[in-house]
PyMOL Python script that loads the backbone (N, CA, C, O; Angstrom):
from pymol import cmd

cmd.read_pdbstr("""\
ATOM      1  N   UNK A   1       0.843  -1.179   0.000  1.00  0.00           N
ATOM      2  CA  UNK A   1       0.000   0.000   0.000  1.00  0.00           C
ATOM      3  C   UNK A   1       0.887   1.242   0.000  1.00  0.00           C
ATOM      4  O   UNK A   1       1.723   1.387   0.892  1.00  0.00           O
ATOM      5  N   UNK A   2       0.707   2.284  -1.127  1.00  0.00           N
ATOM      6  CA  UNK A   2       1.180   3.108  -1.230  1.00  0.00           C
ATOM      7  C   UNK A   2       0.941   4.489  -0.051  1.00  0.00           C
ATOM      8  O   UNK A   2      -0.172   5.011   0.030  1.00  0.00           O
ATOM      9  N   UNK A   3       2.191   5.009   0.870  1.00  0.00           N
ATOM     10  CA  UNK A   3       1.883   5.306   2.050  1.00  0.00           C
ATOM     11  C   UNK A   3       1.770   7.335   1.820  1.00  0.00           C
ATOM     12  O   UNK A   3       1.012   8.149   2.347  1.00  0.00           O
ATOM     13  N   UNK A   4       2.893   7.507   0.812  1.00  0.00           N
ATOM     14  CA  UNK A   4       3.499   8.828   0.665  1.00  0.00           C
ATOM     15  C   UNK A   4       3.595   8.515  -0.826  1.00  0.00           C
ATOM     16  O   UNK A   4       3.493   7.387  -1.308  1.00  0.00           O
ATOM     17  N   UNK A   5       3.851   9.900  -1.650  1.00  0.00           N
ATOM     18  CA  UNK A   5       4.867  10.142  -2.886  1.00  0.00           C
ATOM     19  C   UNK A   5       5.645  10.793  -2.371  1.00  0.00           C
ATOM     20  O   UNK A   5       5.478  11.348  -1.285  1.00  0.00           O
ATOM     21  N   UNK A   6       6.802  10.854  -3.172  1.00  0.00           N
ATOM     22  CA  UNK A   6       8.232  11.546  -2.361  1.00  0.00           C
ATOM     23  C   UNK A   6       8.151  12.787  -4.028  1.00  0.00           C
ATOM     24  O   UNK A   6       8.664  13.860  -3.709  1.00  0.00           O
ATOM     25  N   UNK A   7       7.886  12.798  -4.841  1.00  0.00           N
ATOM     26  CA  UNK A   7       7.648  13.657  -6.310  1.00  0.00           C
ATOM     27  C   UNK A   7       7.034  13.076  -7.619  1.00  0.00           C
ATOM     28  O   UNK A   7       7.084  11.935  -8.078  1.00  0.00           O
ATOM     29  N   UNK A   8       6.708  13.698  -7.871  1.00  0.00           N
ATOM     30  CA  UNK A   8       6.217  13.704  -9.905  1.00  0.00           C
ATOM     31  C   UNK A   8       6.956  14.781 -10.301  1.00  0.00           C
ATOM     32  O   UNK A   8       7.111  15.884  -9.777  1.00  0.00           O
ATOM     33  N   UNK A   9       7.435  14.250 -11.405  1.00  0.00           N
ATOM     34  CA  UNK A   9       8.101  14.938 -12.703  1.00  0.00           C
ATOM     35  C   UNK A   9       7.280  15.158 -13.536  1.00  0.00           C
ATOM     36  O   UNK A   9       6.652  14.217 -14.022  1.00  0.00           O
ATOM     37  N   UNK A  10       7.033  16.569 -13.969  1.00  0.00           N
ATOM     38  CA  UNK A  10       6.341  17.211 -15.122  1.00  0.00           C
ATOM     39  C   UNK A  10       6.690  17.827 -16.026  1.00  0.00           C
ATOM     40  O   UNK A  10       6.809  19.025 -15.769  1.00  0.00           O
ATOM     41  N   UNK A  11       7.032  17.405 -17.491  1.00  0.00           N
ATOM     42  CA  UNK A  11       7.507  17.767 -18.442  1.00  0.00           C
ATOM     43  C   UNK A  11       6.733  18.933 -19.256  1.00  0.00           C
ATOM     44  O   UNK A  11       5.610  18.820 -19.747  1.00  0.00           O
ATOM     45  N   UNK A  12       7.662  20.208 -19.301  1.00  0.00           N
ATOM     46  CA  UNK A  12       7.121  21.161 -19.533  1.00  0.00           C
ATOM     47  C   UNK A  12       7.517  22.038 -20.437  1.00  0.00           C
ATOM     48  O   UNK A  12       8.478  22.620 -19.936  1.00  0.00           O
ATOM     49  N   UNK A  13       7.269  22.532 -21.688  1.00  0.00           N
ATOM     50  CA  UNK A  13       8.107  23.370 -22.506  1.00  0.00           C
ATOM     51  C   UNK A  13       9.092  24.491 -21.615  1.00  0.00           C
ATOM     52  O   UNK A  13      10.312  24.461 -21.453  1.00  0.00           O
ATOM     53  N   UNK A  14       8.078  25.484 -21.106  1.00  0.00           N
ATOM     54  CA  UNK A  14       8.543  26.154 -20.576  1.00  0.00           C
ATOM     55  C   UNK A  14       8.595  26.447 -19.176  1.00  0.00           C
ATOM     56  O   UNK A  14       7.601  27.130 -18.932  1.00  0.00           O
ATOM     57  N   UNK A  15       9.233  26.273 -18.192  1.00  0.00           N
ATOM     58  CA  UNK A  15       9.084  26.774 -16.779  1.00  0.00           C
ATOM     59  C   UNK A  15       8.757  28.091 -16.366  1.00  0.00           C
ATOM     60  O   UNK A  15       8.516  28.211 -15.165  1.00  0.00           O
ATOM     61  N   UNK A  16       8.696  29.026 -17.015  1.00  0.00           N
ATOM     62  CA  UNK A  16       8.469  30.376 -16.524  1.00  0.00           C
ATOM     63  C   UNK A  16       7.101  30.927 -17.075  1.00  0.00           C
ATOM     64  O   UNK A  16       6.621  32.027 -16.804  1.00  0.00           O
ATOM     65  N   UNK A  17       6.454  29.776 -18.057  1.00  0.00           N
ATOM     66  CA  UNK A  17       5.009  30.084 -18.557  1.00  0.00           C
ATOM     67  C   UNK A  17       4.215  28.881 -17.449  1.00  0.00           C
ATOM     68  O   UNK A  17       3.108  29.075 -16.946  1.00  0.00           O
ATOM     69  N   UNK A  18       4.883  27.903 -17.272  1.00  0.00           N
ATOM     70  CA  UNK A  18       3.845  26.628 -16.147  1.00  0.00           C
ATOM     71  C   UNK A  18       3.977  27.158 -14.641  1.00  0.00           C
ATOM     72  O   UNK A  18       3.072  26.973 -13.827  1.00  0.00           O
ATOM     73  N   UNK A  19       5.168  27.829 -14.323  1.00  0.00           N
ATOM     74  CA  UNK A  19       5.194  28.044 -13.196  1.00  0.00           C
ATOM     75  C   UNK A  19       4.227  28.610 -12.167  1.00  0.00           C
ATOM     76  O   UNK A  19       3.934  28.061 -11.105  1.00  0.00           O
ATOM     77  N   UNK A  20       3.668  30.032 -12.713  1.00  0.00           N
ATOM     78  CA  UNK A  20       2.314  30.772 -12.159  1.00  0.00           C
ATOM     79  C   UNK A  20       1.022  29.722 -12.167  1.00  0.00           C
ATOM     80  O   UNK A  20       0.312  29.862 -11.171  1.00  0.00           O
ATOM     81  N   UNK A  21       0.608  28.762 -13.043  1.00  0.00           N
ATOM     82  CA  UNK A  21      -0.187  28.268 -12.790  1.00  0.00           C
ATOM     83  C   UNK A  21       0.009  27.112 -11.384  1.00  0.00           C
ATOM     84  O   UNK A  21      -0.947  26.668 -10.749  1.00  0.00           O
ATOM     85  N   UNK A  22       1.397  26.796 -11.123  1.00  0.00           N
ATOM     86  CA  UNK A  22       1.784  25.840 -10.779  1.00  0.00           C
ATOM     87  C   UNK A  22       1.550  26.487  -8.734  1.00  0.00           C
ATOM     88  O   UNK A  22       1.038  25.924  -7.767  1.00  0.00           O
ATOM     89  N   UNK A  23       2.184  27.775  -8.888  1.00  0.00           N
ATOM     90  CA  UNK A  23       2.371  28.423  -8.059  1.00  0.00           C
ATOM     91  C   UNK A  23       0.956  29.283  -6.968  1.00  0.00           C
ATOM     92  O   UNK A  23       0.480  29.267  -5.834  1.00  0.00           O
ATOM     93  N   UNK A  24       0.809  29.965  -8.342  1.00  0.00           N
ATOM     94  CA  UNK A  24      -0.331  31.042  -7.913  1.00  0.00           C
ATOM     95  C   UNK A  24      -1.680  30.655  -8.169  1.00  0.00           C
ATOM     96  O   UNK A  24      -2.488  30.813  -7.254  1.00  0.00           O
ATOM     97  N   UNK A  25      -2.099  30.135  -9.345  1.00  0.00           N
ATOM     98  CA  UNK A  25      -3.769  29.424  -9.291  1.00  0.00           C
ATOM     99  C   UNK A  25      -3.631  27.868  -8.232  1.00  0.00           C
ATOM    100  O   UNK A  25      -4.639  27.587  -7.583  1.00  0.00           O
ATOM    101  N   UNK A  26      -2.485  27.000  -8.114  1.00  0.00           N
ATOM    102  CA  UNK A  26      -2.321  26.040  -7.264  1.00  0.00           C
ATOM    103  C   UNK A  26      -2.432  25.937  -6.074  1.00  0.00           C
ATOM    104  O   UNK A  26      -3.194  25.230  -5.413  1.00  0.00           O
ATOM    105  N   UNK A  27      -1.332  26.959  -5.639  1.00  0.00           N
ATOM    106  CA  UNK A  27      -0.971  27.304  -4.713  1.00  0.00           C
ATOM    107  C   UNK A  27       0.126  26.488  -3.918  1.00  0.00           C
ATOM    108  O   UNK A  27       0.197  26.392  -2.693  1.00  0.00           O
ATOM    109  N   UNK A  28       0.871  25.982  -4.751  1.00  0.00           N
ATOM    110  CA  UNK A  28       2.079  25.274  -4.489  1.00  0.00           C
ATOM    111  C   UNK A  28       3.483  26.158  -4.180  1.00  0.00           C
ATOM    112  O   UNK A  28       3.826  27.148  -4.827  1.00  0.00           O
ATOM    113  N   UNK A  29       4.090  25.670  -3.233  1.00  0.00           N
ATOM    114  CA  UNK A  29       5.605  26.907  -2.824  1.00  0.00           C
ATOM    115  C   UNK A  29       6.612  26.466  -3.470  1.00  0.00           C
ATOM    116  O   UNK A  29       7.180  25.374  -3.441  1.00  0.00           O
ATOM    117  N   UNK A  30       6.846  27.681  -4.235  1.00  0.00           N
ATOM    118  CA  UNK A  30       8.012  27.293  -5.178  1.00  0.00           C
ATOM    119  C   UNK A  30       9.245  27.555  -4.442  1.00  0.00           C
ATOM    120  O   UNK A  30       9.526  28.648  -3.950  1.00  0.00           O
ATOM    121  N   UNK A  31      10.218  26.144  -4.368  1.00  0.00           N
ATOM    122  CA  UNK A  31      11.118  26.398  -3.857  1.00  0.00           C
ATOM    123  C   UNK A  31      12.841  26.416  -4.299  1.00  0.00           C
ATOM    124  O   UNK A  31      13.796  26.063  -3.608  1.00  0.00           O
ATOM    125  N   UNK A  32      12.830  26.850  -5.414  1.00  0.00           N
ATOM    126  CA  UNK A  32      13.845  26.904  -6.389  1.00  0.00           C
ATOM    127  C   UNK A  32      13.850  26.168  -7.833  1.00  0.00           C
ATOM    128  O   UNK A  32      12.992  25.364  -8.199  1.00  0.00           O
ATOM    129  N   UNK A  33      14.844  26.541  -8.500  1.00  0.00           N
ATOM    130  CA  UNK A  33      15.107  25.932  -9.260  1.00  0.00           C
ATOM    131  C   UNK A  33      16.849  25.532  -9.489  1.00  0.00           C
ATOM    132  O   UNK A  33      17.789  26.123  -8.956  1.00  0.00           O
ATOM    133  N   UNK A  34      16.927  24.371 -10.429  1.00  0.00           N
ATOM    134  CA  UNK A  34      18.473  24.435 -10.843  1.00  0.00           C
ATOM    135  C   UNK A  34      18.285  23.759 -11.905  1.00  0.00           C
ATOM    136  O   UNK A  34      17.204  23.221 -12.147  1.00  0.00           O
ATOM    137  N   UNK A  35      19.567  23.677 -12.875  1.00  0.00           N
ATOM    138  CA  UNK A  35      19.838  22.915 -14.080  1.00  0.00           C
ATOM    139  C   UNK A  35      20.576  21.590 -13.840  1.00  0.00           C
ATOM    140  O   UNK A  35      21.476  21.424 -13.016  1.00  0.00           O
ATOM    141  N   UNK A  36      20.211  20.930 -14.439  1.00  0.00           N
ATOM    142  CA  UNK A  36      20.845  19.292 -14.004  1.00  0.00           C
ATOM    143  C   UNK A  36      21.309  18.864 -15.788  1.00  0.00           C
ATOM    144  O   UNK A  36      20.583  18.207 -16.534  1.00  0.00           O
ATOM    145  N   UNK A  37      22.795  19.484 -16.192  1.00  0.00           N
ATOM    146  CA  UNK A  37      23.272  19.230 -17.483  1.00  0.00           C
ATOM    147  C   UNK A  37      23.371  17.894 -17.913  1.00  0.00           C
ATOM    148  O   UNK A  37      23.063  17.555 -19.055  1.00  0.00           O
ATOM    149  N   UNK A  38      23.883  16.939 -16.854  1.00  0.00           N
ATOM    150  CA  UNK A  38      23.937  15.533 -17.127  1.00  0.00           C
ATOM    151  C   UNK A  38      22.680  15.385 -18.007  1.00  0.00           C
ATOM    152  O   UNK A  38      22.843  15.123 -19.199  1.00  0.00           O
ATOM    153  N   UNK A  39      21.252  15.556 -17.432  1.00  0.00           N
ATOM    154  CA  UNK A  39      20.213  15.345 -18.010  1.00  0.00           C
ATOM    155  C   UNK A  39      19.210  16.209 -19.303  1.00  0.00           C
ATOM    156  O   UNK A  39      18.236  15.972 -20.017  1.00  0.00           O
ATOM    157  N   UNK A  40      20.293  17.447 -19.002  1.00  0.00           N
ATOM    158  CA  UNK A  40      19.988  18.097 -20.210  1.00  0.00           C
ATOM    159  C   UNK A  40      18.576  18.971 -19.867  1.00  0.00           C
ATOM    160  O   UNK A  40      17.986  19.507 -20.805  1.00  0.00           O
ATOM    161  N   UNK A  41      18.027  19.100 -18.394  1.00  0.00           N
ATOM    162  CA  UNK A  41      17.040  19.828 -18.326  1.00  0.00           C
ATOM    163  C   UNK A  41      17.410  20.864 -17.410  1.00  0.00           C
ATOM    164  O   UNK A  41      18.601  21.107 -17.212  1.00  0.00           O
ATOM    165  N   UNK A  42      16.281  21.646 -16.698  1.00  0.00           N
ATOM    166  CA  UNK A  42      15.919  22.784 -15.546  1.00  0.00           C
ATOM    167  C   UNK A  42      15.391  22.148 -15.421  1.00  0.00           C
ATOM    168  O   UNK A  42      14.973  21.315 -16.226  1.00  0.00           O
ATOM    169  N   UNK A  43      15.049  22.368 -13.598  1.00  0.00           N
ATOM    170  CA  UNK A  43      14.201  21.571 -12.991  1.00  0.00           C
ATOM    171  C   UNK A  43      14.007  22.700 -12.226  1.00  0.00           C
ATOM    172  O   UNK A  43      14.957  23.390 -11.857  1.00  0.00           O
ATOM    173  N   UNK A  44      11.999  23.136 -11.753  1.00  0.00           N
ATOM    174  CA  UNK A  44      11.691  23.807 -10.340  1.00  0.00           C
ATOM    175  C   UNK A  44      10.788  23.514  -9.800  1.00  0.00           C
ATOM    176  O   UNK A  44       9.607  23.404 -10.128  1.00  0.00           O
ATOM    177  N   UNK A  45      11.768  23.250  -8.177  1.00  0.00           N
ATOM    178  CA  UNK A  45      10.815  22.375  -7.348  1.00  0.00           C
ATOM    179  C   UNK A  45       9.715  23.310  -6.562  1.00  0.00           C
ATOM    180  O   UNK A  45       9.839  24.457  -6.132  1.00  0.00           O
ATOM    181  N   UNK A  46       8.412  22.263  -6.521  1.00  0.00           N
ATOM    182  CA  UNK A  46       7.308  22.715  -5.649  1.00  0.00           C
ATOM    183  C   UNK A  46       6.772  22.052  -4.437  1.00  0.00           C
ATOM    184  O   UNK A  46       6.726  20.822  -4.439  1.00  0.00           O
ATOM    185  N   UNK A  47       6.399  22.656  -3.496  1.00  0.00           N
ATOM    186  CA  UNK A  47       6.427  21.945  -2.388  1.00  0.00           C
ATOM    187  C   UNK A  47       4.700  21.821  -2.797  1.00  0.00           C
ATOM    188  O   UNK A  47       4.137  22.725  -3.412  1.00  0.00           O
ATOM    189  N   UNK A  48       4.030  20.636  -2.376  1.00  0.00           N
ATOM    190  CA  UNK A  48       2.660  20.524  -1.701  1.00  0.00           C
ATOM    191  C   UNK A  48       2.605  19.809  -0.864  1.00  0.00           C
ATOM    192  O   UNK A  48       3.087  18.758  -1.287  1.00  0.00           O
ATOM    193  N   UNK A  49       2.356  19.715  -0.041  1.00  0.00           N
ATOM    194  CA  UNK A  49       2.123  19.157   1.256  1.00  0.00           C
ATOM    195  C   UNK A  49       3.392  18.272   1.606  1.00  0.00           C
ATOM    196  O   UNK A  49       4.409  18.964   1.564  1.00  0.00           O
ATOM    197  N   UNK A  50       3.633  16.979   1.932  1.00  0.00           N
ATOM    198  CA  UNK A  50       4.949  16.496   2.006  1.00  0.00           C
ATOM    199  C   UNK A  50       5.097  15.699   0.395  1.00  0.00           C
ATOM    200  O   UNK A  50       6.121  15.047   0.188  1.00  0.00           O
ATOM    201  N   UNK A  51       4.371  15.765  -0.349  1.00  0.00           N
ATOM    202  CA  UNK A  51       4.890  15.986  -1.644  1.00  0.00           C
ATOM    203  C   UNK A  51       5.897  17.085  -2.060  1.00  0.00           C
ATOM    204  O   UNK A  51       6.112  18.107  -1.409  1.00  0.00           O
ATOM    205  N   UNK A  52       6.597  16.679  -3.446  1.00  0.00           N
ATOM    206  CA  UNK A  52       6.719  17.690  -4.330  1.00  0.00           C
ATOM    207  C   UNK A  52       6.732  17.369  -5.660  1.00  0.00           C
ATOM    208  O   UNK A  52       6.864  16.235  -6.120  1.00  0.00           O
ATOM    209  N   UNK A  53       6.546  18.734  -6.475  1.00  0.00           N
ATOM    210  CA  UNK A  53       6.556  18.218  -7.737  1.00  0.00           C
ATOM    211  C   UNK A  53       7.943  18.978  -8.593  1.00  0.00           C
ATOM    212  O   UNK A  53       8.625  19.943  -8.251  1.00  0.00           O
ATOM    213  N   UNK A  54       8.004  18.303  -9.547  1.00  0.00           N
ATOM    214  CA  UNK A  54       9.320  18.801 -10.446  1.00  0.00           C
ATOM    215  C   UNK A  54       8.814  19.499 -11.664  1.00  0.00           C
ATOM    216  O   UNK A  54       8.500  18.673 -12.520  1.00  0.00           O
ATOM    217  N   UNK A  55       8.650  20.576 -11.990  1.00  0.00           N
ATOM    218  CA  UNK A  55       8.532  20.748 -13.796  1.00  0.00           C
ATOM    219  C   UNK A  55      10.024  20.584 -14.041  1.00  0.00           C
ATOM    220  O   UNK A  55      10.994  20.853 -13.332  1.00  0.00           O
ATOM    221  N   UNK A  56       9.888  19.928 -15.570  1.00  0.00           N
ATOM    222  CA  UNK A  56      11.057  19.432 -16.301  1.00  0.00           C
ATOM    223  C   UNK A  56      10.958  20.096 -17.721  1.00  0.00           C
ATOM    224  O   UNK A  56      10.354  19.790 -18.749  1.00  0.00           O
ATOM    225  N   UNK A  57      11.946  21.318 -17.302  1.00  0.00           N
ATOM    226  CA  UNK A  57      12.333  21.637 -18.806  1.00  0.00           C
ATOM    227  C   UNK A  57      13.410  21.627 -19.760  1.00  0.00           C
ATOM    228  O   UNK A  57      14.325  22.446 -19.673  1.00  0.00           O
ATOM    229  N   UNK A  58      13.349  20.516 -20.913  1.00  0.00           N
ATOM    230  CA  UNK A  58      14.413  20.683 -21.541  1.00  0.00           C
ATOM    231  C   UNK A  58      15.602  21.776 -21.863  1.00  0.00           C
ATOM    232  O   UNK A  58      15.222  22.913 -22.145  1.00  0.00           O
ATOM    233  N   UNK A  59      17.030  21.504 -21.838  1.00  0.00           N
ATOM    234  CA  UNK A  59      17.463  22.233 -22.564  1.00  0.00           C
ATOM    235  C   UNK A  59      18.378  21.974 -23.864  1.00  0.00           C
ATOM    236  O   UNK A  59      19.243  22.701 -24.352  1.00  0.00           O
ATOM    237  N   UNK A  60      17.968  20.854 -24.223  1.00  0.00           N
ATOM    238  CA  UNK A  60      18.568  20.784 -25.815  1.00  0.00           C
ATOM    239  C   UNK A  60      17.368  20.097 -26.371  1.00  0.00           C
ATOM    240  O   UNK A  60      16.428  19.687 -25.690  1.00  0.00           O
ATOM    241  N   UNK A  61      17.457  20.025 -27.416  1.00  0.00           N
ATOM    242  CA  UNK A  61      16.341  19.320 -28.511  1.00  0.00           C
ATOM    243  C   UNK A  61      16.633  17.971 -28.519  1.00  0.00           C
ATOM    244  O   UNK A  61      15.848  17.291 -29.179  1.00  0.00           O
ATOM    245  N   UNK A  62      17.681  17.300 -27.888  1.00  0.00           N
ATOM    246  CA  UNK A  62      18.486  15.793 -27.650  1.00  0.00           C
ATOM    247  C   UNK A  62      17.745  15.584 -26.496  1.00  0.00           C
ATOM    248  O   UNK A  62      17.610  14.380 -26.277  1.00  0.00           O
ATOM    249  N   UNK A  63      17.272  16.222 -25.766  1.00  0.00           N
ATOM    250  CA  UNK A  63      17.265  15.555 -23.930  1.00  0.00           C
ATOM    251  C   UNK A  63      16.377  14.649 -24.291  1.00  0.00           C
ATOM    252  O   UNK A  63      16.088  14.566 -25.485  1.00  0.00           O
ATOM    253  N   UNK A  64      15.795  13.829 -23.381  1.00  0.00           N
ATOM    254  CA  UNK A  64      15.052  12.775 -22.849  1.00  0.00           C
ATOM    255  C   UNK A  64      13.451  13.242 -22.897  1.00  0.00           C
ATOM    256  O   UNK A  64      12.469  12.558 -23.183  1.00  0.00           O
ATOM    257  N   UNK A  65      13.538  14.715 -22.497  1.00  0.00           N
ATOM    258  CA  UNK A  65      12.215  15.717 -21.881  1.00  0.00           C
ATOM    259  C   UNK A  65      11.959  15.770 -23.526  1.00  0.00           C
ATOM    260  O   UNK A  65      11.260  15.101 -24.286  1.00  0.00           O
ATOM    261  N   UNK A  66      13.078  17.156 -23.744  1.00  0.00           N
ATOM    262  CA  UNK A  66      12.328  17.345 -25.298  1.00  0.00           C
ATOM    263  C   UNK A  66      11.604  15.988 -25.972  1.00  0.00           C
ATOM    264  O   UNK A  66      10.424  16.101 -26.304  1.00  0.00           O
ATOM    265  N   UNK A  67      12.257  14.765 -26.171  1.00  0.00           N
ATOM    266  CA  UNK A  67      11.475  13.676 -26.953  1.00  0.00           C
ATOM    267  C   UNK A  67      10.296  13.479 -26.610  1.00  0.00           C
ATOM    268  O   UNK A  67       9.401  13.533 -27.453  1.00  0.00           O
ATOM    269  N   UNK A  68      10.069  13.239 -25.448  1.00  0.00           N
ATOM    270  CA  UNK A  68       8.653  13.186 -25.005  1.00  0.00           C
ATOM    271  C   UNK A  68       8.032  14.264 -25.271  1.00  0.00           C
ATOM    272  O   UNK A  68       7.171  13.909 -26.076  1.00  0.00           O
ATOM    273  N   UNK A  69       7.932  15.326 -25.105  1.00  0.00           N
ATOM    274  CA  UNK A  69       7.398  16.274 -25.500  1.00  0.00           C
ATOM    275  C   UNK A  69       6.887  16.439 -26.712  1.00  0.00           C
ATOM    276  O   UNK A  69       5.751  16.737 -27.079  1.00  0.00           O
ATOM    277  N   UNK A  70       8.355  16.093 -27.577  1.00  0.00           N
ATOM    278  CA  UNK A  70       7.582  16.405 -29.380  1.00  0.00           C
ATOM    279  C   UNK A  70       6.681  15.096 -29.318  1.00  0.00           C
ATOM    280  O   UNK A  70       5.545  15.283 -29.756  1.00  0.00           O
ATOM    281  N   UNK A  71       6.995  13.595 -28.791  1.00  0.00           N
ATOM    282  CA  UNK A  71       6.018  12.584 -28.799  1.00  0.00           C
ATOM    283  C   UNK A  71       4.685  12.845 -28.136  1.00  0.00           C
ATOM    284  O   UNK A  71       3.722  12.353 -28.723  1.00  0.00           O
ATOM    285  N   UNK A  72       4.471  13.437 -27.168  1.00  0.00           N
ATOM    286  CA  UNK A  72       3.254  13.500 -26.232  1.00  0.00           C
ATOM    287  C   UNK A  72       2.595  14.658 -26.130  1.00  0.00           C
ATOM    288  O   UNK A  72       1.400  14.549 -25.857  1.00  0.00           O
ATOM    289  N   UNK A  73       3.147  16.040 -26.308  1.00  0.00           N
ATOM    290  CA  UNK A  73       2.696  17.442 -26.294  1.00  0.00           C
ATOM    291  C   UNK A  73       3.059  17.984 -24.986  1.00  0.00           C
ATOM    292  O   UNK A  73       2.792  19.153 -24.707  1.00  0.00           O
TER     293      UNK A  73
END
""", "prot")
cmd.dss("prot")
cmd.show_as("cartoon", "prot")
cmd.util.cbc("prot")
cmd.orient("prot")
């Protein structure tokens, strides 16, 4: 039985257009961001409750994110 989530990753074109919804209509606390090059994205974390969530935004047209993206929208 699933007790907690510890995060979801959300793949997102842009972080600075998802963020306000993420933030301000949500009401989730944004608690930074950073770039993780290994993986080729930005990542900014949100706190909800003892969750959090990740938006994941590519930064090359190679990453992992971008593919899904052009595959899924």
């Amino acid at each position: 039985m699933t007790k907690k989530i510890n995060h979801i990753g959300i793949a997102v074109k842009n972080i600075e257009n998802a963020l306000p919804f993420y933030r301000d209509v949500l009401g989730m606390t944004f608690e930074g961001s950073e770039e993780v090059t290994e993986q080729k994205v930005r990542v900014a974390f949100l706190q909800v409750g003892e969750s959090r969530i990740e938006l994941l935004e590519p930064t090359s047209p190679d990453s992992p994110v971008a593919k899904f993206l052009e595959k899924n929208g």
